[in-house]
TORKOL-4160 file (C-alpha; in steps of 0.2 Angstrom, whole numbers, padded with zeros to 4 digits, m for minus):
92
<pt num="1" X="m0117" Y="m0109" Z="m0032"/>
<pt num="2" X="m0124" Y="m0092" Z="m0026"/>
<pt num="3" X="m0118" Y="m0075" Z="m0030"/>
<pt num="4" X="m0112" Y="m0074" Z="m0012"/>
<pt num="5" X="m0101" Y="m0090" Z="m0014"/>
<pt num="6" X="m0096" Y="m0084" Z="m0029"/>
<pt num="7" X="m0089" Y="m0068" Z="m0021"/>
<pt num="8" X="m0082" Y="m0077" Z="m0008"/>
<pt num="9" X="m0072" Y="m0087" Z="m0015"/>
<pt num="10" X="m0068" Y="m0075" Z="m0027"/>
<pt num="11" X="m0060" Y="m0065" Z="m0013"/>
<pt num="12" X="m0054" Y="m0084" Z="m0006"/>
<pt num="13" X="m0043" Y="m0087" Z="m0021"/>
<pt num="14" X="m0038" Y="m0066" Z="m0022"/>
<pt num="15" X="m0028" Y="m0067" Z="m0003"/>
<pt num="16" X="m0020" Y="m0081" Z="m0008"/>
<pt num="17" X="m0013" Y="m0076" Z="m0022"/>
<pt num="18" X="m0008" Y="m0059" Z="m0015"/>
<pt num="19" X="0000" Y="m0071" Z="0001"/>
<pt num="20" X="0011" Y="m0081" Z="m0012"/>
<pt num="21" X="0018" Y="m0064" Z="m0019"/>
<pt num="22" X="0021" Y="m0057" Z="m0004"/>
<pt num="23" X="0009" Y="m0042" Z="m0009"/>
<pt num="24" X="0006" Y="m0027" Z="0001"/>
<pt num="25" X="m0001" Y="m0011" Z="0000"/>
<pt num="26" X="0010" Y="0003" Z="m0012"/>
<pt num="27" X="m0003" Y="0016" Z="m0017"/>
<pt num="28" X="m0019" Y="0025" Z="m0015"/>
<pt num="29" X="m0031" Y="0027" Z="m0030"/>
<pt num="30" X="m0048" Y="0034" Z="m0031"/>
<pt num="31" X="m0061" Y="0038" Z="m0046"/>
<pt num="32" X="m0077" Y="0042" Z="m0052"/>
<pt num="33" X="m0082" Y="0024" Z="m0063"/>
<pt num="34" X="m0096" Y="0026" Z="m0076"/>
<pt num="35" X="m0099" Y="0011" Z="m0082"/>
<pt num="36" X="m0107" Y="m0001" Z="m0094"/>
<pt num="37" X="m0110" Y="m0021" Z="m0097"/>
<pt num="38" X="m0116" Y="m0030" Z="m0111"/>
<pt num="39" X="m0136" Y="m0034" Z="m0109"/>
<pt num="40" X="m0140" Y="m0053" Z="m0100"/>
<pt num="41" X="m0120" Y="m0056" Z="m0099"/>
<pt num="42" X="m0107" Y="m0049" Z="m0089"/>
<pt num="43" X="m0093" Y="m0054" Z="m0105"/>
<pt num="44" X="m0090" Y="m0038" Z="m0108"/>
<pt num="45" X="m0088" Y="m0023" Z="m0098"/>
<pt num="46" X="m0083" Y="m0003" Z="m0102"/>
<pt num="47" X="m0079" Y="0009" Z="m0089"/>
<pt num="48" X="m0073" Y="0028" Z="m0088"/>
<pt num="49" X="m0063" Y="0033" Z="m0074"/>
<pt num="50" X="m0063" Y="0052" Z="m0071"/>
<pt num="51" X="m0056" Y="0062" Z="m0056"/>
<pt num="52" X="m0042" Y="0052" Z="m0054"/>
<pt num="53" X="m0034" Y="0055" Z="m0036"/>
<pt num="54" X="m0019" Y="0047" Z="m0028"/>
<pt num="55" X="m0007" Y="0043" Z="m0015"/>
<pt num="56" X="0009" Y="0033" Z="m0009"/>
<pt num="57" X="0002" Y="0021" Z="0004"/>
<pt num="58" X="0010" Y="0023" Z="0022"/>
<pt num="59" X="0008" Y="0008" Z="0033"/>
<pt num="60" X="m0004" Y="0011" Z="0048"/>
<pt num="61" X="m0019" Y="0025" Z="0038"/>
<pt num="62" X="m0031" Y="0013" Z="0033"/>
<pt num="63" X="m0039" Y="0012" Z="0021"/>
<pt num="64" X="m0048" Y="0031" Z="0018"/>
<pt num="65" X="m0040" Y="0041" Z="0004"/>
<pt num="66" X="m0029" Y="0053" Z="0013"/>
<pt num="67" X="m0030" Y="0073" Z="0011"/>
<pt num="68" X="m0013" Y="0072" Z="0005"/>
<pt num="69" X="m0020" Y="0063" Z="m0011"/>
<pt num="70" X="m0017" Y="0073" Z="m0029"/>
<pt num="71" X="m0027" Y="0075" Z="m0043"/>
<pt num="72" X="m0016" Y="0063" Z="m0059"/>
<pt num="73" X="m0013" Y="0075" Z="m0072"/>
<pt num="74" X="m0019" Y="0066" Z="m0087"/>
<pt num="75" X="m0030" Y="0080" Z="m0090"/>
<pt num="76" X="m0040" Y="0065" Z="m0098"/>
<pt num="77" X="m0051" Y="0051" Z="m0097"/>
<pt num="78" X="m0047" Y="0031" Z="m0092"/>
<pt num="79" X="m0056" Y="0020" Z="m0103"/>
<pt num="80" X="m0055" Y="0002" Z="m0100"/>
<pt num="81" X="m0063" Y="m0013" Z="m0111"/>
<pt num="82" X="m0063" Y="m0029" Z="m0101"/>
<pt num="83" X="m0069" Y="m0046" Z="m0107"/>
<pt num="84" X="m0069" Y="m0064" Z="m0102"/>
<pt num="85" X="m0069" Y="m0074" Z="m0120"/>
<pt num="86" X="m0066" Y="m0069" Z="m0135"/>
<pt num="87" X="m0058" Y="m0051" Z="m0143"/>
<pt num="88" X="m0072" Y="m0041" Z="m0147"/>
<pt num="89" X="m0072" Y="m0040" Z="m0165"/>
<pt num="90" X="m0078" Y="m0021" Z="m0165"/>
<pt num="91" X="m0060" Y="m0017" Z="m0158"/>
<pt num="92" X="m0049" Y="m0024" Z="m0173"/>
């Protein structure tokens, strides 16, 4: 399958999951992401998130960060590992 398919239904299986929890919108979250992934692979991934802003959603604004939005005061930075088989040794 393409990249595109992939995506697709990707994004297929995604609504569906959201429409059998009855899941709907709650919050508004932006960053800046630097990131990294391992070389030829996508099974592992590292990002930094920096310039955390965010918001209560309210029904009807779209889906632009409003000018309500806050900074999070973590003072900090979010650093995330994500991978698809095993627990990368180097973390134990």
């Amino acid at each position: 399958a393409t990249s595109t398919a992939k995506s697709e239904d990707a994004l297929r299986a995604f609504c569906r999951l959201r429409d059998m929890m009855g899941a709907v919108p709650q919050a508004y979250v932006a960053y800046t992401r630097e990131a990294y992934l391992s070389p030829g692979t996508n099974d592992l991934r590292i990002t930094f998130d920096r310039q955390i802003l965010g918001c209560r959603y309210l029904p009807g604004e779209g889906l632009r960060l409003p000018l309500r939005a806050a900074a999070v005061k973590s003072g900090g930075v979010v650093f995330e590992i994500k991978f698809t088989n095993a627990f990368p040794r180097w973390l134990e």
